[in-house]
Legacy VTK file of the C-alpha trace (Angstrom):
# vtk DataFile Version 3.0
C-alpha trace
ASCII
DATASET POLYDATA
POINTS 350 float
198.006 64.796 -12.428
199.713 63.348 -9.221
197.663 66.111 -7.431
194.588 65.784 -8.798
194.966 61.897 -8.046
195.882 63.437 -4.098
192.897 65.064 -4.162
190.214 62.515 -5.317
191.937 60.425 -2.895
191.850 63.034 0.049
187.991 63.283 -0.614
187.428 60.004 -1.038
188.764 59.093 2.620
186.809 62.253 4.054
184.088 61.219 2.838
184.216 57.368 4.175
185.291 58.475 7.594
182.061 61.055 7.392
179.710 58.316 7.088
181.702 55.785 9.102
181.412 58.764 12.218
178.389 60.468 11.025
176.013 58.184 9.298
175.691 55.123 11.027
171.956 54.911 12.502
171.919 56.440 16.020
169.519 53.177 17.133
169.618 49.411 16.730
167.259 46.835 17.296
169.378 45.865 20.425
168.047 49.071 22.137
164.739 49.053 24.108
163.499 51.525 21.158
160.929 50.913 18.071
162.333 52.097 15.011
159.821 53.316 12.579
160.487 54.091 8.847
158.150 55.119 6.317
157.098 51.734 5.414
156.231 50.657 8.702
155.043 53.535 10.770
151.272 53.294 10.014
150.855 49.950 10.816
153.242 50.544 13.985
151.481 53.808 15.791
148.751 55.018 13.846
144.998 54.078 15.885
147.049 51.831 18.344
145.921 50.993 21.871
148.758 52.944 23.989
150.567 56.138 23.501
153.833 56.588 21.757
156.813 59.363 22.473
158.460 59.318 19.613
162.021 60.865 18.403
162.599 62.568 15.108
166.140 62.770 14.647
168.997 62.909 11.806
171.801 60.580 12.061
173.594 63.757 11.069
172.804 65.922 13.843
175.336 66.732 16.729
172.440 67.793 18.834
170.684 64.326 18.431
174.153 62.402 18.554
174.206 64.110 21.881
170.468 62.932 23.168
170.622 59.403 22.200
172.017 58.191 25.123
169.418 59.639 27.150
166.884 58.324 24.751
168.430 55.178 25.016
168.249 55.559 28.918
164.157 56.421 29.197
163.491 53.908 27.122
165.062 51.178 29.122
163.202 53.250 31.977
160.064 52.691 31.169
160.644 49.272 28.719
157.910 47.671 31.410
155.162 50.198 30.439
155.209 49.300 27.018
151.601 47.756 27.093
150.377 51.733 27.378
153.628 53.923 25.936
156.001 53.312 23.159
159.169 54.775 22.907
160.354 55.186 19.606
162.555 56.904 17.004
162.682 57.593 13.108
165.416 58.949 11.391
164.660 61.857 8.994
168.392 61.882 7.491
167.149 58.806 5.686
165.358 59.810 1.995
162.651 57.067 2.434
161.617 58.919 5.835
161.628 62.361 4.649
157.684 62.588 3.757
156.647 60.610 6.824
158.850 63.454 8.973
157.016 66.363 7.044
153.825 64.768 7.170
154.644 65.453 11.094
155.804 69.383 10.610
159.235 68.930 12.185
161.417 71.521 11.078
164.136 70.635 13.454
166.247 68.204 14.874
165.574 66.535 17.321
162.088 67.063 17.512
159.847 64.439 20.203
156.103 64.412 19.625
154.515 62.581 22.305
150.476 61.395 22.331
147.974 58.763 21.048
148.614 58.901 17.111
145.633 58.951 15.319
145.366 58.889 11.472
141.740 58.806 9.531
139.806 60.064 7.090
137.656 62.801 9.692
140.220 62.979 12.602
144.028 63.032 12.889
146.344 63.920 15.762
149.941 63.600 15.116
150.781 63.987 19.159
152.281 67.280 20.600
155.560 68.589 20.411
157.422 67.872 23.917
158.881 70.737 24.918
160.090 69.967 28.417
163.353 69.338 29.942
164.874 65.858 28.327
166.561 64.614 31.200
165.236 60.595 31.073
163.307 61.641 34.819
161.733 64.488 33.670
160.617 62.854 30.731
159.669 60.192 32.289
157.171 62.339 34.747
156.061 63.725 31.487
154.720 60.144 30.757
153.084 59.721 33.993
151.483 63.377 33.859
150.101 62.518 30.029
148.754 58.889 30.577
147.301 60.673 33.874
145.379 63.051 32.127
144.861 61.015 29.081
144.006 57.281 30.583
144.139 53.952 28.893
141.803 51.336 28.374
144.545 48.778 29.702
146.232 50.855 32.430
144.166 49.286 34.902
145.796 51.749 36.877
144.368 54.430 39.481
146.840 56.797 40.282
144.523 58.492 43.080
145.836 58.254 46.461
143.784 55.724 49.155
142.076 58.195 51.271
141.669 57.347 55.209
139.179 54.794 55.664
140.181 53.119 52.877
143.418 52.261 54.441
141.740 51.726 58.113
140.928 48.387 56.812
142.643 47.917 53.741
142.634 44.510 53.491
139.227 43.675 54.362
137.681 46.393 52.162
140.033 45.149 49.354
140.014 41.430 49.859
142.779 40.880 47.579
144.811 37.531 48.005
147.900 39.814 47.711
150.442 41.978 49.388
149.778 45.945 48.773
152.861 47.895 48.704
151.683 51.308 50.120
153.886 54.359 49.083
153.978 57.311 51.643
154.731 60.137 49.915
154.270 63.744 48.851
151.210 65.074 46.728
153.344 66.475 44.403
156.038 62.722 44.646
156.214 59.981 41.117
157.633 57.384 43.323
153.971 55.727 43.843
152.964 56.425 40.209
156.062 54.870 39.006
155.808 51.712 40.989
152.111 51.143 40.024
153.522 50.978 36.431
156.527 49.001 36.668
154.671 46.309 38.451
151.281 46.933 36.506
151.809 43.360 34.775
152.436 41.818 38.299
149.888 39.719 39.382
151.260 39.217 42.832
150.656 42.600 43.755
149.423 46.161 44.272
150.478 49.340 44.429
148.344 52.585 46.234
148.994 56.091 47.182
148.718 57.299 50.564
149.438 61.269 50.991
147.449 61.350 54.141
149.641 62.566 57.617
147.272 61.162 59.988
147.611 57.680 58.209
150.905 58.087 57.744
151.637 58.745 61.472
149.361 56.544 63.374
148.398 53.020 62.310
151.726 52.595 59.809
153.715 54.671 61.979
156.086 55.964 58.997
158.488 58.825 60.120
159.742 60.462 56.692
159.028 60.607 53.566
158.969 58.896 50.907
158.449 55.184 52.622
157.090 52.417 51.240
154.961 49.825 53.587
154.339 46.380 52.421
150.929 44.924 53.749
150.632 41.427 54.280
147.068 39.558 53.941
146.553 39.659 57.812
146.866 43.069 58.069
150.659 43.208 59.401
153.088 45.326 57.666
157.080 45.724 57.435
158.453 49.070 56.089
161.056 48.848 53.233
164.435 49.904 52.783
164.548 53.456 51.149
167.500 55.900 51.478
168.622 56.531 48.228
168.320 60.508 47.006
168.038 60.602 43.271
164.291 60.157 42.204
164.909 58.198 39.212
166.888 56.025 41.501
164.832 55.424 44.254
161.988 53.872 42.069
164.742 51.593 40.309
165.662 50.529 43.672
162.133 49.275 45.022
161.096 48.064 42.063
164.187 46.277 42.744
163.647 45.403 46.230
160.037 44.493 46.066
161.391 42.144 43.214
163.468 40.064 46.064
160.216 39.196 47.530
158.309 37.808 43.902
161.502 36.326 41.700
164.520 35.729 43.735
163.391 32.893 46.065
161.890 31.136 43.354
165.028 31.845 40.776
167.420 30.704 43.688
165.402 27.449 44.032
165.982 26.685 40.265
169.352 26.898 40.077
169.811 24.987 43.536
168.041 22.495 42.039
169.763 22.731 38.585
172.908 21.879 40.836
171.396 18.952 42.580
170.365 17.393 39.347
174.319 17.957 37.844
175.179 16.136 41.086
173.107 13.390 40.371
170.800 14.024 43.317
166.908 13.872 43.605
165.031 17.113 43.160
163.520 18.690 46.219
160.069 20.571 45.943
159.784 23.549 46.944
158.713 23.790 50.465
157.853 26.644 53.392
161.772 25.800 55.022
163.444 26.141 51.531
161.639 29.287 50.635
162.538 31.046 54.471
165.967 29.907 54.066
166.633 31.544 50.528
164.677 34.705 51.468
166.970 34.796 54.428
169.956 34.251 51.839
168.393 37.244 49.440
167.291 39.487 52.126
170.566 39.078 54.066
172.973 40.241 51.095
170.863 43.672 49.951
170.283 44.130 53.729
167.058 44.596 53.181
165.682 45.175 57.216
167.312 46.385 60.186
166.208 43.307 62.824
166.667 39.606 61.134
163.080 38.981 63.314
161.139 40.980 61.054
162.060 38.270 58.029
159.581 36.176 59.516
156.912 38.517 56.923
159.120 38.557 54.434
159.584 34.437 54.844
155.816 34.274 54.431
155.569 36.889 51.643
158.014 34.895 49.490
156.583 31.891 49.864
153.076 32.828 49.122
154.795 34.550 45.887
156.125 30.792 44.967
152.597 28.896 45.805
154.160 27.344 48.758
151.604 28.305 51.440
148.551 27.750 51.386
147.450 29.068 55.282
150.180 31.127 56.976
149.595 29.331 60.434
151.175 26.160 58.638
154.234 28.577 58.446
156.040 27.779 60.990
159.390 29.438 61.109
159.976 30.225 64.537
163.360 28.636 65.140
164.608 30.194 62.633
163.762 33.353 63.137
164.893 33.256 66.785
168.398 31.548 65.362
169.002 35.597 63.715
167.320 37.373 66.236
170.212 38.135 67.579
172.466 39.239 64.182
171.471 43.173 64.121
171.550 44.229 60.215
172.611 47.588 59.557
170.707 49.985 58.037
172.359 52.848 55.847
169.605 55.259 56.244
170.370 55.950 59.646
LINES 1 351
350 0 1 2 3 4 5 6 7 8 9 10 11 12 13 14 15 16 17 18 19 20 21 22 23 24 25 26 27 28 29 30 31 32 33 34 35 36 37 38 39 40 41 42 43 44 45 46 47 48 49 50 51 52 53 54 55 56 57 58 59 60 61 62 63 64 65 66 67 68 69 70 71 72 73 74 75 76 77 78 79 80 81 82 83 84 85 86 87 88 89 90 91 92 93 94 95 96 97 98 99 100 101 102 103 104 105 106 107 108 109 110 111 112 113 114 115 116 117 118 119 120 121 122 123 124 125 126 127 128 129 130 131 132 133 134 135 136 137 138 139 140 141 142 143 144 145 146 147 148 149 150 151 152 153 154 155 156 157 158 159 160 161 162 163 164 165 166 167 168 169 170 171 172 173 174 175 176 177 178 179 180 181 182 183 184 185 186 187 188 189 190 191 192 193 194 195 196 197 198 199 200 201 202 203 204 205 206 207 208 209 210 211 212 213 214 215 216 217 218 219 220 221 222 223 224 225 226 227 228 229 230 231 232 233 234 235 236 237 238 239 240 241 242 243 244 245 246 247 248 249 250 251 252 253 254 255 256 257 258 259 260 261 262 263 264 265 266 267 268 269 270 271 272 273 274 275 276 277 278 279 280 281 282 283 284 285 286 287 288 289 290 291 292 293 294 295 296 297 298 299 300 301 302 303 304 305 306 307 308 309 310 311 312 313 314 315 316 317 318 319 320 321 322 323 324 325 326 327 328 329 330 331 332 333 334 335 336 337 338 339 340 341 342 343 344 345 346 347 348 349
């Protein structure tokens, strides 16, 4: 009797500890993922306005156990594309799942299906199976290359590169009241692609292409590839940092970078002025001399240009970002720029 009593109790703990280790869900709602079930997945992706890449996966499964964190990873990737792709995940282990998953013929674990999920009574398309490497990059390009071929009503997104005379005189052909970040790169290069859709929700500016040599040599006078090239209203143009290797990476870090120019200055002037207030001092508006000086700060720590004299365009691209200038000859900046004229900032491509 003792043993049989061992025995239960053996099981018993097995059992717990299996669950505890094996069944908890793979994905919360803390993750950058939508998690379907049965109940919700029709009114979640079926006839919706952007794409979905969606996981099938059982809590289970050692194979998908494995993946999540790279799941995890591409959806945190791409969280700022979510107005045209959805990343997403259902488990199958679950027994309120199981018809939706079959509904989708997977058959193994983990399956991703990614496409535009349609679901009527004379046309359905339950997305394809993805079948390519599942690295988060090269899933990511396998966004790009889909929404590419596919489109979207609200990428207003052209993924084309500028050709020549277009970018002769950008700016006038254009007339956009905002800075173009131009990204020099190979045909065959994501960095531009992935840039026009982390900042497609950014008012304050635009993304092109440019693959052409003879551009690329002469009037922006870019020596290796890729290079981005901010353009400035009048036509004058400051190359950005970029010397990182890994793909994935280098998009992460000008996204960053061009992100100094459009939130830093005017986060840095909040919080300066949350710490006058606690000091009992008057608020100061934002002016042209406030915004140089904390784009000098920002630029300064990330090291952002080799010369301190070429911050006088990103001074004035900052503070048209905040509102603050209204005609750049009112920017006058000239002492300060000659103050760090002097203070050489190194640059770690070299």
């Amino acid at each position: 009797m003792k043993c049989n009593w061992l025995c239960i109790l053996t099981v018993y703990v097995f059992i717990c500890y299996v669950f505890t280790v094996y069944g908890n869900p793979l994905y919360s709602p803390m993750d950058k993922i939508v998690l379907l079930e049965n109940d919700t997945i029709s009114t979640a992706i079926y006839n919706s306005n952007f794409a979905w890449f969606v996981e099938f996966y059982s809590s289970w499964c050692g194979h998908c156990q494995s993946f999540a964190p790279d799941w995890k990873r591409l959806a945190t990737q791409v969280e700022g594309w979510n107005s045209v792709i959805q990343v997403a995940a259902i488990d199958c282990a679950e027994a309120r799942n199981l018809g939706t998953c079959e509904n989708f013929g997977i058959q193994g674990y983990p399956t991703l299906k990614l496409g535009y999920i349609v679901f009527g009574p004379k046309h359905k398309d339950l997305g394809t199976v993805y079948t390519g490497d599942r690295e988060p990059p090269e899933m990511q390009h396998a966004i790009i290359d889909y929404l590419e071929a596919k489109g979207n009503p609200h990428m207003k997104i052209d993924f084309t590169p500028i050709s020549r005379k277009m970018s002769d005189n950008f700016s006038e052909k254009m007339r956009l009241p905002k800075p173009v970040a131009l990204v020099f790169e190979s045909n065959s290069s994501y960095l531009g692609k992935e840039l026009m859709l982390d900042l497609m929700n950014n008012p304050k500016i635009m993304v092109k292409r440019v693959v052409n040599d003879e551009v690329r040599k002469t009037k922006y006078k870019v020596t290796r590839l890729p290079q981005v090239v901010l353009v400035l209203e009048d036509d004058q143009f400051v190359h950005l940092k970029f010397c990182i290797q890994k793909h994935q990476e280098q998009s992460l870090a000008l996204h960053s970078e061009l992100s100094v120019f459009f939130k830093n200055a005017l986060k840095e002037h909040r919080r300066m002025e949350e710490e006058r207030q606690s000091q009992g001092l008057e608020a100061k508006p934002m002016s042209c001399t406030i915004a140089a000086n904390i784009a000098l700060k920002v630029a300064k720590k990330h090291g952002l240009f080799k010369l301190a004299s070429k911050f006088y365009k990103l001074f004035l691209t900052a503070a048209h970002a905040v509102g603050v200038v209204k005609n750049e000859r009112s920017f006058s900046l000239l002492k300060i720029v000659k103050s760090y004229s002097r203070n050489n900032i190194s640059d770690p491509c070299r």
